[in-house]
C-alpha positions as CSV (number, residue, x, y, z in Angstrom):
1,X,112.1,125.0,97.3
2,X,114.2,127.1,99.6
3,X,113.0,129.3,102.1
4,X,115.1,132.4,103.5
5,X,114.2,133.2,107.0
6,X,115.4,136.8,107.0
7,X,118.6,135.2,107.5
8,X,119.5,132.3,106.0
9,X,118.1,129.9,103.4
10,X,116.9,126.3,104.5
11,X,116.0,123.5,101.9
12,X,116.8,122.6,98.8
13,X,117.4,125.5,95.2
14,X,118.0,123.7,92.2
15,X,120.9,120.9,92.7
16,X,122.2,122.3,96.4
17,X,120.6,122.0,100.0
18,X,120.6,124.6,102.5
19,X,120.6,124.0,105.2
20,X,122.4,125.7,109.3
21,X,124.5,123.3,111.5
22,X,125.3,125.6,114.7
23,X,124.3,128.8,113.3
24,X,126.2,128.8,110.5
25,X,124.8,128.2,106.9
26,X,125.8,124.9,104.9
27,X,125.9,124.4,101.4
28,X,126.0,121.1,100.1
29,X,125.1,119.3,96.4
30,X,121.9,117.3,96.6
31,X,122.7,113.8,96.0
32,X,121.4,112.3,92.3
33,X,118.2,110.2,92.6
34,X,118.7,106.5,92.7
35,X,122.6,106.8,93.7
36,X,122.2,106.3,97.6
37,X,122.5,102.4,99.3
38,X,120.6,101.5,102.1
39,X,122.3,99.7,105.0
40,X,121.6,96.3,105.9
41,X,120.5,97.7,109.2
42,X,117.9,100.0,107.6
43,X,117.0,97.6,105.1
44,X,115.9,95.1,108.3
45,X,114.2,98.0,110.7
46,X,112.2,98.9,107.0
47,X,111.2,95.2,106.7
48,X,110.2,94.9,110.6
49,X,108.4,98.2,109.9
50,X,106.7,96.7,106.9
51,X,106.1,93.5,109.0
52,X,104.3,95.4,111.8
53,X,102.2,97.8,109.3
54,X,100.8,94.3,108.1
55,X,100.1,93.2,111.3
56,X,98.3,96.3,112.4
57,X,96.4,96.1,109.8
58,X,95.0,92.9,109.8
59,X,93.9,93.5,113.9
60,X,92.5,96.4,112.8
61,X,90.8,94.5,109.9
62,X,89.4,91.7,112.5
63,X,88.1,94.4,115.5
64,X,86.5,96.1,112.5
65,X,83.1,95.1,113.7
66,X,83.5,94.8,116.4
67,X,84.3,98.6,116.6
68,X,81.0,99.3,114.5
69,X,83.3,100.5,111.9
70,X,85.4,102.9,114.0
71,X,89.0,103.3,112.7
72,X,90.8,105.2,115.4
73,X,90.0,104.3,119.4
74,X,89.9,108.4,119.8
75,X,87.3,108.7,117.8
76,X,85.3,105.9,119.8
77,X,86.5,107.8,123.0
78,X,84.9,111.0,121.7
79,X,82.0,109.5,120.7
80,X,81.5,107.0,123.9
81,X,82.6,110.8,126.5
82,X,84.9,108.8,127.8
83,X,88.3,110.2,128.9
Protein backbone atom coordinates (compact mmCIF):
# COMPACT_ATOMS: atom_id res chain seq x y z
CA UNK A 1 0.00 0.00 0.00
CA UNK A 2 1.22 3.43 -0.85
CA UNK A 3 1.23 6.22 1.31
CA UNK A 4 1.18 9.97 0.09
CA UNK A 5 2.80 12.22 2.51
CA UNK A 6 1.20 15.49 1.31
CA UNK A 7 3.74 15.25 -1.16
CA UNK A 8 4.81 12.35 -2.58
CA UNK A 9 3.80 8.71 -2.53
CA UNK A 10 6.20 6.07 -0.87
CA UNK A 11 5.67 2.24 -1.15
CA UNK A 12 4.34 0.02 -3.34
CA UNK A 13 0.38 0.64 -5.67
CA UNK A 14 -0.44 -2.23 -7.59
CA UNK A 15 2.72 -3.54 -9.82
CA UNK A 16 4.95 -0.10 -9.23
CA UNK A 17 7.05 1.14 -6.15
CA UNK A 18 7.28 4.56 -5.05
CA UNK A 19 9.57 5.60 -3.71
CA UNK A 20 12.13 9.55 -3.39
CA UNK A 21 15.88 9.31 -4.08
CA UNK A 22 17.17 13.07 -3.38
CA UNK A 23 13.90 14.65 -3.28
CA UNK A 24 12.69 13.62 -6.26
CA UNK A 25 9.96 10.86 -6.70
CA UNK A 26 10.93 7.42 -8.44
CA UNK A 27 8.77 5.16 -10.16
CA UNK A 28 9.84 1.85 -10.80
CA UNK A 29 7.91 -1.75 -11.74
CA UNK A 30 8.02 -4.13 -8.72
CA UNK A 31 9.98 -7.00 -9.60
CA UNK A 32 7.77 -10.55 -10.17
CA UNK A 33 7.86 -12.89 -7.14
CA UNK A 34 10.28 -15.74 -7.45
CA UNK A 35 12.40 -13.98 -10.35
CA UNK A 36 15.24 -12.42 -8.14
CA UNK A 37 18.87 -14.50 -7.49
CA UNK A 38 20.60 -14.34 -4.48
CA UNK A 39 24.43 -13.76 -4.51
CA UNK A 40 26.75 -16.18 -3.35
CA UNK A 41 27.80 -13.67 -0.82
CA UNK A 42 24.28 -13.29 0.57
CA UNK A 43 23.59 -16.76 0.26
CA UNK A 44 26.88 -17.38 2.82
CA UNK A 45 26.08 -14.21 5.38
CA UNK A 46 22.21 -16.00 5.31
CA UNK A 47 23.73 -19.38 6.19
CA UNK A 48 26.31 -17.79 8.97
CA UNK A 49 23.10 -16.04 10.11
CA UNK A 50 21.28 -19.23 10.19
CA UNK A 51 24.32 -20.86 11.86
CA UNK A 52 24.42 -18.26 14.69
CA UNK A 53 20.42 -18.26 15.28
CA UNK A 54 21.11 -22.01 16.06
CA UNK A 55 23.69 -21.41 18.23
CA UNK A 56 21.95 -18.82 20.25
CA UNK A 57 19.46 -20.82 20.70
CA UNK A 58 20.76 -23.73 21.98
CA UNK A 59 22.80 -21.39 24.85
CA UNK A 60 19.80 -20.03 25.51
CA UNK A 61 18.24 -23.50 25.70
CA UNK A 62 21.16 -24.75 28.24
CA UNK A 63 21.09 -21.34 30.68
CA UNK A 64 17.35 -22.00 30.64
CA UNK A 65 17.40 -22.97 34.23
CA UNK A 66 19.66 -21.68 35.18
CA UNK A 67 17.93 -18.34 34.45
CA UNK A 68 14.66 -19.74 36.28
CA UNK A 69 13.09 -19.52 33.04
CA UNK A 70 14.03 -15.95 32.10
CA UNK A 71 14.32 -15.40 28.26
CA UNK A 72 15.78 -11.91 27.99
CA UNK A 73 18.77 -10.78 30.59
CA UNK A 74 16.62 -7.29 30.77
CA UNK A 75 14.01 -8.80 32.09
CA UNK A 76 16.23 -10.53 34.85
CA UNK A 77 17.83 -6.95 35.28
CA UNK A 78 14.44 -5.41 35.94
CA UNK A 79 13.46 -7.95 38.12
CA UNK A 80 16.91 -8.36 40.11
CA UNK A 81 16.97 -3.71 40.28
CA UNK A 82 19.97 -3.99 38.96
CA UNK A 83 21.27 -1.39 36.39
Amino acid sequence: MAIFDGKFLKGILGDFVFKVVDGVQVVSKRPVPGTMKQSVETKKASENFRKSSMLGKHIRGIFHNTLGGIRYRLQLVRIRGLS
